[in-house]
mmCIF file of the N, C-alpha and C atoms, coordinates in Angstrom:
data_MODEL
# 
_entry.id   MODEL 
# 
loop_
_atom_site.group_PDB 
_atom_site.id 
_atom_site.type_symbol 
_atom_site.label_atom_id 
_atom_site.label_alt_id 
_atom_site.label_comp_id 
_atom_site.label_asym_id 
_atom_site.label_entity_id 
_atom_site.label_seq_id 
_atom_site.pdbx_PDB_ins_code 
_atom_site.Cartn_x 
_atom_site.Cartn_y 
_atom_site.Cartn_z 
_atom_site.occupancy 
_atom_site.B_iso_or_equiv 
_atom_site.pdbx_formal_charge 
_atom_site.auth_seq_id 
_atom_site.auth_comp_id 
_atom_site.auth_asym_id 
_atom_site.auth_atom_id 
_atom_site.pdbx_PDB_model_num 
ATOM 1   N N  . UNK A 1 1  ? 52.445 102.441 -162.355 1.00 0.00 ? 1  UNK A N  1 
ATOM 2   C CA . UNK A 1 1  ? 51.961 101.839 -161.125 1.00 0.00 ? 1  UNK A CA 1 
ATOM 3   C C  . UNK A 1 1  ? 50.629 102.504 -160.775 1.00 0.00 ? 1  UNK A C  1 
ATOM 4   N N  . UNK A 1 2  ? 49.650 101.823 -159.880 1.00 0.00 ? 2  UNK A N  1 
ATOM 5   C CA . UNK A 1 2  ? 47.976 101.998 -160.275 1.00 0.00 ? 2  UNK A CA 1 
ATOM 6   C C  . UNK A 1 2  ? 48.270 102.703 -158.440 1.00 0.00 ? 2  UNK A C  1 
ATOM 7   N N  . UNK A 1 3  ? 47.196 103.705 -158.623 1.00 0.00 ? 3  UNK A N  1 
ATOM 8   C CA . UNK A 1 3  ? 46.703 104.343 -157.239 1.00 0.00 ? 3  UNK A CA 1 
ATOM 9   C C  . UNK A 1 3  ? 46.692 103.261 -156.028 1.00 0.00 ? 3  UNK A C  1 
ATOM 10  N N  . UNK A 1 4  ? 47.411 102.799 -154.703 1.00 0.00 ? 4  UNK A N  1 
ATOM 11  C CA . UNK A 1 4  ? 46.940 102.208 -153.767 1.00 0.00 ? 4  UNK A CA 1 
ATOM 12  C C  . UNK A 1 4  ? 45.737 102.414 -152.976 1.00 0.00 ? 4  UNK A C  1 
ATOM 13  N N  . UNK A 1 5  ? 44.988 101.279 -152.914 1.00 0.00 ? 5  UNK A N  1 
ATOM 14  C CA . UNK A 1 5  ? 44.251 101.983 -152.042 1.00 0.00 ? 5  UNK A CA 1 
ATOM 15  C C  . UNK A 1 5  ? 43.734 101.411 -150.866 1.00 0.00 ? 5  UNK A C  1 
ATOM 16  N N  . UNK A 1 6  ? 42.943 101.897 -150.033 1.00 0.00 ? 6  UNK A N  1 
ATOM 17  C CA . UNK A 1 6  ? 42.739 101.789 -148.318 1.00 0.00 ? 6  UNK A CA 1 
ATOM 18  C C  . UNK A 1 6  ? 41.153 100.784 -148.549 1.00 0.00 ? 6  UNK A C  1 
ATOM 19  N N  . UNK A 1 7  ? 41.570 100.154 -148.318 1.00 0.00 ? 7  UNK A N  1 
ATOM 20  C CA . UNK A 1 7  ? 40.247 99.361  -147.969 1.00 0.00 ? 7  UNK A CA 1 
ATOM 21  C C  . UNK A 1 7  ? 39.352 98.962  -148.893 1.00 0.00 ? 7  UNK A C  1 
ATOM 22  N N  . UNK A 1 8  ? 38.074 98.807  -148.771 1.00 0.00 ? 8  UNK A N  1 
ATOM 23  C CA . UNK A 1 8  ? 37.556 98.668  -150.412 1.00 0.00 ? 8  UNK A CA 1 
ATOM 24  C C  . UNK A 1 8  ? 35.899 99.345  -150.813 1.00 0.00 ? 8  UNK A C  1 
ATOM 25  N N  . UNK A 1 9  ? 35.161 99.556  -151.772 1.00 0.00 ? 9  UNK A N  1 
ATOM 26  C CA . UNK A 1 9  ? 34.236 100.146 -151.708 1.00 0.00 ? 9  UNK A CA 1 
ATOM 27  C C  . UNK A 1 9  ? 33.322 99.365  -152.648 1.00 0.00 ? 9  UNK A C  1 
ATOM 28  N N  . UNK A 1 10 ? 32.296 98.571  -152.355 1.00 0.00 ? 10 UNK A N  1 
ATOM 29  C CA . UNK A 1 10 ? 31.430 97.775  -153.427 1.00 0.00 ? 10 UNK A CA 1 
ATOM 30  C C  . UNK A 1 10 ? 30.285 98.132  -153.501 1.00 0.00 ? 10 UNK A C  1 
ATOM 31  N N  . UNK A 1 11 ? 29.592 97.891  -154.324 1.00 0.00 ? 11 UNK A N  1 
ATOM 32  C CA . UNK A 1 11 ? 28.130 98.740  -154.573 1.00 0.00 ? 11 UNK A CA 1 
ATOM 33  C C  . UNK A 1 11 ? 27.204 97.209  -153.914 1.00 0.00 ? 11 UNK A C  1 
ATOM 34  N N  . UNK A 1 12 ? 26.193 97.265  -153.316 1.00 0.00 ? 12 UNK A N  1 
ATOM 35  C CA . UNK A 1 12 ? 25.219 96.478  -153.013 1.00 0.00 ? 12 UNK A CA 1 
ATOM 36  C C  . UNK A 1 12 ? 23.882 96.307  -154.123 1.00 0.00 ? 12 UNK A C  1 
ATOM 37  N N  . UNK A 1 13 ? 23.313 95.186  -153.510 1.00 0.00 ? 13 UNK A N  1 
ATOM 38  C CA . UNK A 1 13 ? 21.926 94.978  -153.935 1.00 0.00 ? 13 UNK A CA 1 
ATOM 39  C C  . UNK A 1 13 ? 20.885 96.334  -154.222 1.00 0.00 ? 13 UNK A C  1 
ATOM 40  N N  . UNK A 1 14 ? 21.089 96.898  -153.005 1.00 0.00 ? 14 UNK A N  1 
ATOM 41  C CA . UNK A 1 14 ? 20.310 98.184  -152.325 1.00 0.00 ? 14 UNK A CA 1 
ATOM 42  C C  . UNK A 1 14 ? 20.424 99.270  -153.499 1.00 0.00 ? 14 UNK A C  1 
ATOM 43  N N  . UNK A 1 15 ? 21.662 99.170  -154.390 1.00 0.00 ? 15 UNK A N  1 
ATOM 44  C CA . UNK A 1 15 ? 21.715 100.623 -154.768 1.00 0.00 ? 15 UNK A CA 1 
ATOM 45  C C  . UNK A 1 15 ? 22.526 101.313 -153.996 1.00 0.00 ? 15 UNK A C  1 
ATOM 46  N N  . UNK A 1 16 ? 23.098 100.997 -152.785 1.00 0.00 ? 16 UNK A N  1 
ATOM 47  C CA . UNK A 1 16 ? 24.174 101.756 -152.203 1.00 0.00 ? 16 UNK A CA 1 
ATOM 48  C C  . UNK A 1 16 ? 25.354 101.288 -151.824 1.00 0.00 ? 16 UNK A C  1 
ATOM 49  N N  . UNK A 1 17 ? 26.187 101.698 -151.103 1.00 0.00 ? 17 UNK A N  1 
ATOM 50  C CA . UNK A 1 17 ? 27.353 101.512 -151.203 1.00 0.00 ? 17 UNK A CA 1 
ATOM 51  C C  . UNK A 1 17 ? 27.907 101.303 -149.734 1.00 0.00 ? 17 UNK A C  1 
ATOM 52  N N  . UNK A 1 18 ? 29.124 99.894  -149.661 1.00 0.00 ? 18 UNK A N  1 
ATOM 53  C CA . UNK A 1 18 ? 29.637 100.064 -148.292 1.00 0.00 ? 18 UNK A CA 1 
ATOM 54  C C  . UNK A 1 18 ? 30.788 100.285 -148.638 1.00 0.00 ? 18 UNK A C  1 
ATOM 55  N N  . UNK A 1 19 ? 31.645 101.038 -147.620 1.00 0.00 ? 19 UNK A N  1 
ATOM 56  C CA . UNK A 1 19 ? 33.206 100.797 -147.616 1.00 0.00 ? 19 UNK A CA 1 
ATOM 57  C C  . UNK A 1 19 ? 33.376 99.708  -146.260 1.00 0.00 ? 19 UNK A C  1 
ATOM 58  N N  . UNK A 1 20 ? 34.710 99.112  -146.682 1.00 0.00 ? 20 UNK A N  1 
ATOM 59  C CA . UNK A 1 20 ? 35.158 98.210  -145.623 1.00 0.00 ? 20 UNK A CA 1 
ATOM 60  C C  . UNK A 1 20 ? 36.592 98.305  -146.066 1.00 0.00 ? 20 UNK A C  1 
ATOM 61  N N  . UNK A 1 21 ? 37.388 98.722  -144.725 1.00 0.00 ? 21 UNK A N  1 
ATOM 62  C CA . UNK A 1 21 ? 38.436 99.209  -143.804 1.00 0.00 ? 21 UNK A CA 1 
ATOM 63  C C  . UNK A 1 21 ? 38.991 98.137  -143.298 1.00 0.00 ? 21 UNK A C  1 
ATOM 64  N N  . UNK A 1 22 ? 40.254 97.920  -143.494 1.00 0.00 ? 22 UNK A N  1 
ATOM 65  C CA . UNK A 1 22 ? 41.349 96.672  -143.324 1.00 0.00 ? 22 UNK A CA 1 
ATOM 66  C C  . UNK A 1 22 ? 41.445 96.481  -141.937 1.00 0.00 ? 22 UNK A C  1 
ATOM 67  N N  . UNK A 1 23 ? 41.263 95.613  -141.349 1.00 0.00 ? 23 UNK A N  1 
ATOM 68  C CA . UNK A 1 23 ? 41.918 95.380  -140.048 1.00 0.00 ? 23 UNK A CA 1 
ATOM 69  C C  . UNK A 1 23 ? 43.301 95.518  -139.604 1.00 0.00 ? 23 UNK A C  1 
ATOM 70  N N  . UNK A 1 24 ? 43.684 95.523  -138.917 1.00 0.00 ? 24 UNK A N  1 
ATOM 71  C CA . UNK A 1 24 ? 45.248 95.109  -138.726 1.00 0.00 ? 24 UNK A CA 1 
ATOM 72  C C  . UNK A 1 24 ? 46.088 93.474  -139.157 1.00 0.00 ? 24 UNK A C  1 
ATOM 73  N N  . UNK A 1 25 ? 45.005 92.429  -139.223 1.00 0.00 ? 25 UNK A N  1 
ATOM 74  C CA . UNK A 1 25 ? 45.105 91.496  -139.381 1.00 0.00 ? 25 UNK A CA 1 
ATOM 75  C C  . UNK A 1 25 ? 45.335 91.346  -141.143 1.00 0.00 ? 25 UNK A C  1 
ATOM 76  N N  . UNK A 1 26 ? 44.563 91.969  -141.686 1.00 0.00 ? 26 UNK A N  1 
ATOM 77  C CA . UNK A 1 26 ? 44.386 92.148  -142.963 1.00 0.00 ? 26 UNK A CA 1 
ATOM 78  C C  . UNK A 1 26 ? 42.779 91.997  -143.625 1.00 0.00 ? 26 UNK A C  1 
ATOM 79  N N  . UNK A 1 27 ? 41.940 91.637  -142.675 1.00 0.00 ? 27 UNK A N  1 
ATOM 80  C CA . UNK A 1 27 ? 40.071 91.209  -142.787 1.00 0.00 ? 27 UNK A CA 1 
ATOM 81  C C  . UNK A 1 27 ? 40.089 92.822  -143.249 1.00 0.00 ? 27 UNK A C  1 
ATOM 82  N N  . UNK A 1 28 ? 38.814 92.386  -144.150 1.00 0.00 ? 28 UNK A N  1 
ATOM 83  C CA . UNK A 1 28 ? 37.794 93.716  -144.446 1.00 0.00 ? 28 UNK A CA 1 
ATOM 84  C C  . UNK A 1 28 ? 36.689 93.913  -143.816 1.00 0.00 ? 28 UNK A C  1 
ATOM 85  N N  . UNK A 1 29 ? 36.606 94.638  -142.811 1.00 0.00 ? 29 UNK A N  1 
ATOM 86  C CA . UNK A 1 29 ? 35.299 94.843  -141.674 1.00 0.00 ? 29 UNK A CA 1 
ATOM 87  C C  . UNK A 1 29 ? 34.108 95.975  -142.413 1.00 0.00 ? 29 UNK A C  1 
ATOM 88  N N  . UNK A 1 30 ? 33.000 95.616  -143.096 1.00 0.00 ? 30 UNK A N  1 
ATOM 89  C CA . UNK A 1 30 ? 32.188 96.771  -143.365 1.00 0.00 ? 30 UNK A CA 1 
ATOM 90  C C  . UNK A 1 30 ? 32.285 97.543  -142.690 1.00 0.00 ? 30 UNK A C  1 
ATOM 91  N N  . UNK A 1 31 ? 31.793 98.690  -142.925 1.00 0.00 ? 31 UNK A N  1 
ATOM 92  C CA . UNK A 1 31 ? 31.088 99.847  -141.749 1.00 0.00 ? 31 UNK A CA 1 
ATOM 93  C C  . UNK A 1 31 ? 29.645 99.428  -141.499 1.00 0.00 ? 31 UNK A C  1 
ATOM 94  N N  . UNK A 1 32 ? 29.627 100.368 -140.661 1.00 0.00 ? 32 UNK A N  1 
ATOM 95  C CA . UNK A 1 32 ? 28.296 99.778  -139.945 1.00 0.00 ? 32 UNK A CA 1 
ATOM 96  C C  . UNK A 1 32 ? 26.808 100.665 -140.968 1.00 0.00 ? 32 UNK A C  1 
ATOM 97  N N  . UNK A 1 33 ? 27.130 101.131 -141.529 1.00 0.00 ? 33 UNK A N  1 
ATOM 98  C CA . UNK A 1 33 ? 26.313 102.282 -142.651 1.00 0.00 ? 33 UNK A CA 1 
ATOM 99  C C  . UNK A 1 33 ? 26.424 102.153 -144.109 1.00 0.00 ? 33 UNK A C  1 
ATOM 100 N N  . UNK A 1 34 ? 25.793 101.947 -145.064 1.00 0.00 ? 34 UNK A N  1 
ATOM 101 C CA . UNK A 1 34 ? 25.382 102.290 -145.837 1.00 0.00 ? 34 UNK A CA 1 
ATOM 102 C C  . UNK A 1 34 ? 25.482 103.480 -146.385 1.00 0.00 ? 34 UNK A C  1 
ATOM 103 N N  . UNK A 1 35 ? 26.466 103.716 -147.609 1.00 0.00 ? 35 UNK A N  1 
ATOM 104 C CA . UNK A 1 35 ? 26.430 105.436 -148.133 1.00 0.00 ? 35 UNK A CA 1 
ATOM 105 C C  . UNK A 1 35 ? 25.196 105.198 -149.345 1.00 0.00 ? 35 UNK A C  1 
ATOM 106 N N  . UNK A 1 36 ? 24.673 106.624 -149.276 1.00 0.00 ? 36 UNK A N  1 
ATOM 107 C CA . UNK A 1 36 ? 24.205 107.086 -150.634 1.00 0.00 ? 36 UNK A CA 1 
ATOM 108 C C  . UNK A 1 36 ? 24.882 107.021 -152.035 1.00 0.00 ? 36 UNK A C  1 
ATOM 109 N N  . UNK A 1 37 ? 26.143 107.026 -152.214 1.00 0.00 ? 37 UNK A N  1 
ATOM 110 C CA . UNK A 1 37 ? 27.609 107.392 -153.280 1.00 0.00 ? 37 UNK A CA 1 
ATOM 111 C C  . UNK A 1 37 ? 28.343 106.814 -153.013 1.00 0.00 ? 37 UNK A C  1 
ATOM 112 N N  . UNK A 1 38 ? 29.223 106.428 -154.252 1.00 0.00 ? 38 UNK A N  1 
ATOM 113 C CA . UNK A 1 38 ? 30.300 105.912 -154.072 1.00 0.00 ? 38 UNK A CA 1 
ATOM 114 C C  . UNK A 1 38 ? 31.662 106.699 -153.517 1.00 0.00 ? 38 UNK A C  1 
ATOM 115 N N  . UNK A 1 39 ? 31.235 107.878 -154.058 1.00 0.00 ? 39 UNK A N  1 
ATOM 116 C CA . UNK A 1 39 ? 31.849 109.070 -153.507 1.00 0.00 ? 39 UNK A CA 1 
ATOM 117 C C  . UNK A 1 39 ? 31.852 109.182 -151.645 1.00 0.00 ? 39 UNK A C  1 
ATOM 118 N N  . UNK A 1 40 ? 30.783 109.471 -151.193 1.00 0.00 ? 40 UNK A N  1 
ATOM 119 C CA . UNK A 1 40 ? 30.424 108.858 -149.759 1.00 0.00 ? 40 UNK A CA 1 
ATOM 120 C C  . UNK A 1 40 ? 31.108 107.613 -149.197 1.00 0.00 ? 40 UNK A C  1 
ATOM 121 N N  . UNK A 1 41 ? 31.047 106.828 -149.617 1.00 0.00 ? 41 UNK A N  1 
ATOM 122 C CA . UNK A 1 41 ? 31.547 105.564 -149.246 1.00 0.00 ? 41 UNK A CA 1 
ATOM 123 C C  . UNK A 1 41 ? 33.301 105.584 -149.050 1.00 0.00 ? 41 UNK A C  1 
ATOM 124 N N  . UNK A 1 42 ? 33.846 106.341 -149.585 1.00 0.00 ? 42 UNK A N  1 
ATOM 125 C CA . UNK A 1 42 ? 35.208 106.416 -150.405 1.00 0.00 ? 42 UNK A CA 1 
ATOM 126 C C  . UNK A 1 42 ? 35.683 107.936 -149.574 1.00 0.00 ? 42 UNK A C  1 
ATOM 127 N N  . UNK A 1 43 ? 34.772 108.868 -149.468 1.00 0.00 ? 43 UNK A N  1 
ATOM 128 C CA . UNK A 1 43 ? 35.289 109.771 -148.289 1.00 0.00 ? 43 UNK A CA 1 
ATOM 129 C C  . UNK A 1 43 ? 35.708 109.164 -146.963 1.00 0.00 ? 43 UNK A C  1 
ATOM 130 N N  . UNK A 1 44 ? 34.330 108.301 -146.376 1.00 0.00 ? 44 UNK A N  1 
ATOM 131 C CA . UNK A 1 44 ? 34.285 107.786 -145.368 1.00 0.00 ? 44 UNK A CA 1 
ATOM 132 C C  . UNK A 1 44 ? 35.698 107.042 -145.096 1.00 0.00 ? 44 UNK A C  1 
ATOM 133 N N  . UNK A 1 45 ? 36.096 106.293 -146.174 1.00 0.00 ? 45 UNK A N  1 
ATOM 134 C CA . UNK A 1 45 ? 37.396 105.289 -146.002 1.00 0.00 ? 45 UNK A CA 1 
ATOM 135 C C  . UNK A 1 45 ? 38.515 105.960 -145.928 1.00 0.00 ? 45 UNK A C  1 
ATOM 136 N N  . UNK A 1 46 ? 38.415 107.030 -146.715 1.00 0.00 ? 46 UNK A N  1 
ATOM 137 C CA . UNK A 1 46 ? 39.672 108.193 -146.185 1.00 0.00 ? 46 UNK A CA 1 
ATOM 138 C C  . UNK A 1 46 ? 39.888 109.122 -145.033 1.00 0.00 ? 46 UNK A C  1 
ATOM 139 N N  . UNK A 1 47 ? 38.725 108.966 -144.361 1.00 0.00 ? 47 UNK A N  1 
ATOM 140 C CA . UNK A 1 47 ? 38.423 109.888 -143.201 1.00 0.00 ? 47 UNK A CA 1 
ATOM 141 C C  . UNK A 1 47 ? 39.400 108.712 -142.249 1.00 0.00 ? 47 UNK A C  1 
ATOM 142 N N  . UNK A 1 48 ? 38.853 107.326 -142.700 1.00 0.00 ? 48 UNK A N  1 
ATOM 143 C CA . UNK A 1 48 ? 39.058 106.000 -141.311 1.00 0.00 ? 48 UNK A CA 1 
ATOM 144 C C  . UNK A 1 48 ? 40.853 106.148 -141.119 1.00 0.00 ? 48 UNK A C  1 
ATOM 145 N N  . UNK A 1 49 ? 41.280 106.489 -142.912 1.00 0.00 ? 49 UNK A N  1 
ATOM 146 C CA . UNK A 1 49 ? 42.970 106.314 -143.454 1.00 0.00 ? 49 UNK A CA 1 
ATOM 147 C C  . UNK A 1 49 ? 43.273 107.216 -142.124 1.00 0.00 ? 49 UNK A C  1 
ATOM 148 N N  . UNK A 1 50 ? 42.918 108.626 -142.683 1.00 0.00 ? 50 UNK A N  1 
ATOM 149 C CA . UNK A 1 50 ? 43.210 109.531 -141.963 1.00 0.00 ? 50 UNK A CA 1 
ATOM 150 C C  . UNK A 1 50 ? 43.883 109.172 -140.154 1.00 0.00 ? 50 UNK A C  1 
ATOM 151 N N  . UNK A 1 51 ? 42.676 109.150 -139.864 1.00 0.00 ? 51 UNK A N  1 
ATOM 152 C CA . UNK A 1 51 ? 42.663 108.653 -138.348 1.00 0.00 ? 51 UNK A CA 1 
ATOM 153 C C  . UNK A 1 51 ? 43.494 107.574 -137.958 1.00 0.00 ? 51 UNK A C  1 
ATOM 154 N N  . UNK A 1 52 ? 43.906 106.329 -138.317 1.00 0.00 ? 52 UNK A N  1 
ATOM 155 C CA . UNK A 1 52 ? 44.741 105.865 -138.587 1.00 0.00 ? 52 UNK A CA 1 
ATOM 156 C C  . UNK A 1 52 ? 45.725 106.488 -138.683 1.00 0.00 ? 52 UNK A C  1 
ATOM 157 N N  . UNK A 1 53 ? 46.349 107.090 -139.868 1.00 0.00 ? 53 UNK A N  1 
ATOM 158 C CA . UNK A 1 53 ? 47.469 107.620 -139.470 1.00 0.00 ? 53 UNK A CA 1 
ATOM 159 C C  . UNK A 1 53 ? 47.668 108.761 -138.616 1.00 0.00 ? 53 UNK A C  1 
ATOM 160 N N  . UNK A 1 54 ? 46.967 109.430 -137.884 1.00 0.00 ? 54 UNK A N  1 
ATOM 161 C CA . UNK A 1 54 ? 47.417 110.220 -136.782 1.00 0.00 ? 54 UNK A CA 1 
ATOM 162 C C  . UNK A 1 54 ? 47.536 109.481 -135.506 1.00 0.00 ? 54 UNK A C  1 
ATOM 163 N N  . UNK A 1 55 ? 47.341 107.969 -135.367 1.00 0.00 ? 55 UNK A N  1 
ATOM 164 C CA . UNK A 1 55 ? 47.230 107.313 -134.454 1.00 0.00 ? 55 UNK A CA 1 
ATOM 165 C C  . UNK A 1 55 ? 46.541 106.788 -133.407 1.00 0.00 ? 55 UNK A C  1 
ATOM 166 N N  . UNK A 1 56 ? 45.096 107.278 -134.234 1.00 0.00 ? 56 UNK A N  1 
ATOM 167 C CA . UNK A 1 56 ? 43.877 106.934 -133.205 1.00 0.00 ? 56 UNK A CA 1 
ATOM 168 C C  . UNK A 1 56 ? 43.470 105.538 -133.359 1.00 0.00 ? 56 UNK A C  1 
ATOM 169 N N  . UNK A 1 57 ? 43.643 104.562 -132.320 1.00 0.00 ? 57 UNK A N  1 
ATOM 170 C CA . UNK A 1 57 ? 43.063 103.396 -132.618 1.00 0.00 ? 57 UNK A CA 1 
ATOM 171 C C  . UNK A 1 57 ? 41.307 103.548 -132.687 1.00 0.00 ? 57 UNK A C  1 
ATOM 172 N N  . UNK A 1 58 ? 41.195 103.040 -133.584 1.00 0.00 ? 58 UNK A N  1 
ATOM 173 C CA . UNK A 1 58 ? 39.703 102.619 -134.024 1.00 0.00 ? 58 UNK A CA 1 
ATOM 174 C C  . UNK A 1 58 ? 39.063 101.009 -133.835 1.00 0.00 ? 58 UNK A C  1 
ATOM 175 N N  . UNK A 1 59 ? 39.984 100.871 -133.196 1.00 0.00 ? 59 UNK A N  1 
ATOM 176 C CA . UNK A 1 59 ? 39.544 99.445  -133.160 1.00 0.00 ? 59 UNK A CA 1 
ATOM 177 C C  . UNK A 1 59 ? 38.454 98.500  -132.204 1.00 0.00 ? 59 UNK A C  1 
ATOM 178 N N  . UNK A 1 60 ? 37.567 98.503  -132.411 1.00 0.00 ? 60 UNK A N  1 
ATOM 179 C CA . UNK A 1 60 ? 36.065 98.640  -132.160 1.00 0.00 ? 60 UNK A CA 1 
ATOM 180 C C  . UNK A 1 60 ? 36.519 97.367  -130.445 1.00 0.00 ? 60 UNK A C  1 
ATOM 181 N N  . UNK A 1 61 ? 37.251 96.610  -130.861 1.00 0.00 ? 61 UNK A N  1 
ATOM 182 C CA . UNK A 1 61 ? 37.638 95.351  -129.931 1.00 0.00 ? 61 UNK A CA 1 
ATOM 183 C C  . UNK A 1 61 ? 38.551 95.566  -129.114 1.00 0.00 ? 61 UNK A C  1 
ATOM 184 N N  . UNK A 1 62 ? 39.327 97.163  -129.222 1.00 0.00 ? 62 UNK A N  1 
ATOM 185 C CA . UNK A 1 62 ? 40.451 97.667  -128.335 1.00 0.00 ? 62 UNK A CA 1 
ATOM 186 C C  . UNK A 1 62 ? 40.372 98.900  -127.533 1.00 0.00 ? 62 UNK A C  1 
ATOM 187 N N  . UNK A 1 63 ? 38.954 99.453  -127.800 1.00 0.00 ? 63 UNK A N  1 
ATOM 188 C CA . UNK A 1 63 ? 38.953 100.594 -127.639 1.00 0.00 ? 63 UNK A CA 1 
ATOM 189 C C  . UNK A 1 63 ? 37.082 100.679 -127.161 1.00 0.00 ? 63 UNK A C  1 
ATOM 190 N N  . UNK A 1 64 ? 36.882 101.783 -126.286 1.00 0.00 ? 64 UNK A N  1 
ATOM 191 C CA . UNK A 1 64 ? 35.971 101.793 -125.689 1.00 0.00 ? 64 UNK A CA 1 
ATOM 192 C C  . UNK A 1 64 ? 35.127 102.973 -126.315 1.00 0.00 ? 64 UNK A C  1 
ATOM 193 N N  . UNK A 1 65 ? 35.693 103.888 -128.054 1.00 0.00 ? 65 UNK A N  1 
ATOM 194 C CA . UNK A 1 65 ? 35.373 104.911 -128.405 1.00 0.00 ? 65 UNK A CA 1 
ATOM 195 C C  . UNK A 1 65 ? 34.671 104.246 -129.735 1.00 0.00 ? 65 UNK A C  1 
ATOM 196 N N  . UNK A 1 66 ? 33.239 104.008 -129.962 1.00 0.00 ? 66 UNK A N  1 
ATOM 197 C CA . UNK A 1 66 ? 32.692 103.980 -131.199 1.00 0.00 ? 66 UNK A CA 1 
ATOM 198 C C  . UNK A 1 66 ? 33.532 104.995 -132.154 1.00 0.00 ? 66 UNK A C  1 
ATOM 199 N N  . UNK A 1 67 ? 33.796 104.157 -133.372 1.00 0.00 ? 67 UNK A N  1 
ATOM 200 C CA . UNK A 1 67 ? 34.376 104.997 -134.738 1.00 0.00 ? 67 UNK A CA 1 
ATOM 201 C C  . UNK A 1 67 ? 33.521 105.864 -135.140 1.00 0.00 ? 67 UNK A C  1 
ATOM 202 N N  . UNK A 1 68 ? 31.847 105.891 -134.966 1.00 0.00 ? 68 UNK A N  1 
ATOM 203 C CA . UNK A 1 68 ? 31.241 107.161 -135.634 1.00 0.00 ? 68 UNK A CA 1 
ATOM 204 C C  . UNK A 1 68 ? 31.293 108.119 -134.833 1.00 0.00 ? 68 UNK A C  1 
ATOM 205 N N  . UNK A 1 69 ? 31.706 107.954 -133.628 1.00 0.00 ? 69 UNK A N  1 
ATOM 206 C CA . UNK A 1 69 ? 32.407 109.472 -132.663 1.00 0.00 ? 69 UNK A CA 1 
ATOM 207 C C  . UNK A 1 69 ? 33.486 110.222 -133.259 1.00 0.00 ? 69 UNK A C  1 
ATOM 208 N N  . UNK A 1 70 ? 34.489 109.560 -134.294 1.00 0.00 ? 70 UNK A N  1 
ATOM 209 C CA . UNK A 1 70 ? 35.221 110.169 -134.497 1.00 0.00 ? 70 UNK A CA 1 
ATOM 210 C C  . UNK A 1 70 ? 34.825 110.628 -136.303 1.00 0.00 ? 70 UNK A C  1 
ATOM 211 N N  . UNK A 1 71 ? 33.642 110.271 -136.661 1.00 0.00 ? 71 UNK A N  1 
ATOM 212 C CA . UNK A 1 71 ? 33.665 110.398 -138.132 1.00 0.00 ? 71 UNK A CA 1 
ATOM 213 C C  . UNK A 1 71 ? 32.743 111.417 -137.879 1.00 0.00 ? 71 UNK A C  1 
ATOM 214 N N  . UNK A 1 72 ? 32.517 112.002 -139.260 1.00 0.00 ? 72 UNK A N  1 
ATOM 215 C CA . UNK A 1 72 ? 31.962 113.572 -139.146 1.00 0.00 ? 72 UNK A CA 1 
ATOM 216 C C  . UNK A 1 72 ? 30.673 113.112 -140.300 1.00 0.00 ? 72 UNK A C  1 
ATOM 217 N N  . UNK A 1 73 ? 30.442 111.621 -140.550 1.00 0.00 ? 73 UNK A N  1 
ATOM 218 C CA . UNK A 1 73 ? 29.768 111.842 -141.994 1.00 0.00 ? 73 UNK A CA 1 
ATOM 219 C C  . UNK A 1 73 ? 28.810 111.052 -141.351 1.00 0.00 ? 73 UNK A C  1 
# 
């Protein structure tokens, strides 16, 4: 059985990289940034997992706390 994983990470036109983070619905919402790495891109989505599971809503439409307040990258 293959690694699950959180959301998804595609390389662009640009040369860089977005991750996009599942909704609750099941939509893939980019981030609002552009990584340098795929590595970058793929931290970022584990940082979002993270938070998520400790129970912080992130949800940009439920919540009055921008997600890059809570990201460190």
């Amino acid at each position: 059985m293959g690694k699950q994983q959180f959301g998804n990470v595609r390389k662009l036109p640009s040369g860089r990289w977005q991750a996009r983070p599942p909704t609750l619905d099941g939509r893939l919402v980019p981030a609002k940034m552009a990584f340098p790495t795929k590595a970058d891109a793929t931290l970022w989505l584990d940082t979002v997992w993270t938070q998520l599971a400790m129970g912080l809503d992130l949800d940009p439409s439920r919540s009055r706390v921008a997600l890059e307040q809570f990201s460190w990258i």
